[in-house]
N, C-alpha and C positions, 0 to 999 in steps of 0.2 A: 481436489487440489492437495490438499496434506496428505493421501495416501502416495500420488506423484512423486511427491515432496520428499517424504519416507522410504520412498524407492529408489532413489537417487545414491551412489556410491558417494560419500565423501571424500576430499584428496586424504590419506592417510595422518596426517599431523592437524588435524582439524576437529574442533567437538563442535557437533552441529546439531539445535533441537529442534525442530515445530510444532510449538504451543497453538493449539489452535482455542481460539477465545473473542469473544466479543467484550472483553472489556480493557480497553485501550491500554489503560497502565500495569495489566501482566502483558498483553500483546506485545507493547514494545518499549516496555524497561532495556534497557540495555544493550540494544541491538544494534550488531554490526553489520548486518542486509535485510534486506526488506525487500518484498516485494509483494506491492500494493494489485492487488485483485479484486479489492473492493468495487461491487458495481450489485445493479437490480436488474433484473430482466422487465421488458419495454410489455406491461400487462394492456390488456384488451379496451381498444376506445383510448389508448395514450397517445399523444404525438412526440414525434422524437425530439422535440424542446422539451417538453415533461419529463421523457428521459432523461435528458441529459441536465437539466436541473435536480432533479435528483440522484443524480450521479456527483455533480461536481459535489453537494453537499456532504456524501460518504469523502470524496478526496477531502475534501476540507478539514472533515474530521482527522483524517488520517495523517494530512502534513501538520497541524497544530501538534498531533502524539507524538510525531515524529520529533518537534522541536523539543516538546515538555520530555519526554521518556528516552528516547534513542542517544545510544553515544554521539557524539560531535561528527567522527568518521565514518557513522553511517552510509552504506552504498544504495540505493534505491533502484530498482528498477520496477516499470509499470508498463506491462503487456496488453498493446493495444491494437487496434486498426488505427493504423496513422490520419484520421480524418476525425477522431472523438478526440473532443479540446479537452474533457473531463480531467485526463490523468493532468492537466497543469496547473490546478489550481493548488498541491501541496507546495509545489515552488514556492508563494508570496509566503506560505504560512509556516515553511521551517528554513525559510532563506539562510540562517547561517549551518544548517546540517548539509545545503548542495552547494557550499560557495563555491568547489572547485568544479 
């Protein structure tokens, strides 16, 4: 993902970095987009409730940083299959960073 990331042209009047880290308050101090990929692959003898319990857990994590660390105008996006309910659970937890 962050080499993708890295590959990507900027529009020209823009500084754009990605910190890759797992520790939430450099990950997203100050961030004006985001985009949550946090998830676990579905390991051997799992059912997809397992998965996706563990998955909502990573977003959970992710929209509380997003309230604590992320500018206010943060833009979010979370790339998914439209049928995993997992990416909605940053909603309750940084409700005032998606009011619009």
């Amino acid at each position: 993902m962050v080499l993708g990331l890295r590959s990507v042209t900027p529009p020209p009047s823009s500084s754009t970095e990605v910190i890759p880290t797992d520790k939430v308050e450099l990950g997203f101090k100050d961030l004006d987009a985001a985009i949550l990929v946090g998830s676990m692959p579905r390991k051997e003898g799992m059912e997809r409730k397992d998965l996706l319990k563990a998955n909502v857990a990573i977003f959970k994590t992710q929209g509380a940083a997003l309230e604590k660390y992320a500018k206010k105008s943060v833009r979010v996006t979370v790339p998914l299959r439209v049928y995993d309910s997992a990416c909605f659970r940053p909603l309750p937890q940084s409700s005032s960073s998606l009011a619009d």
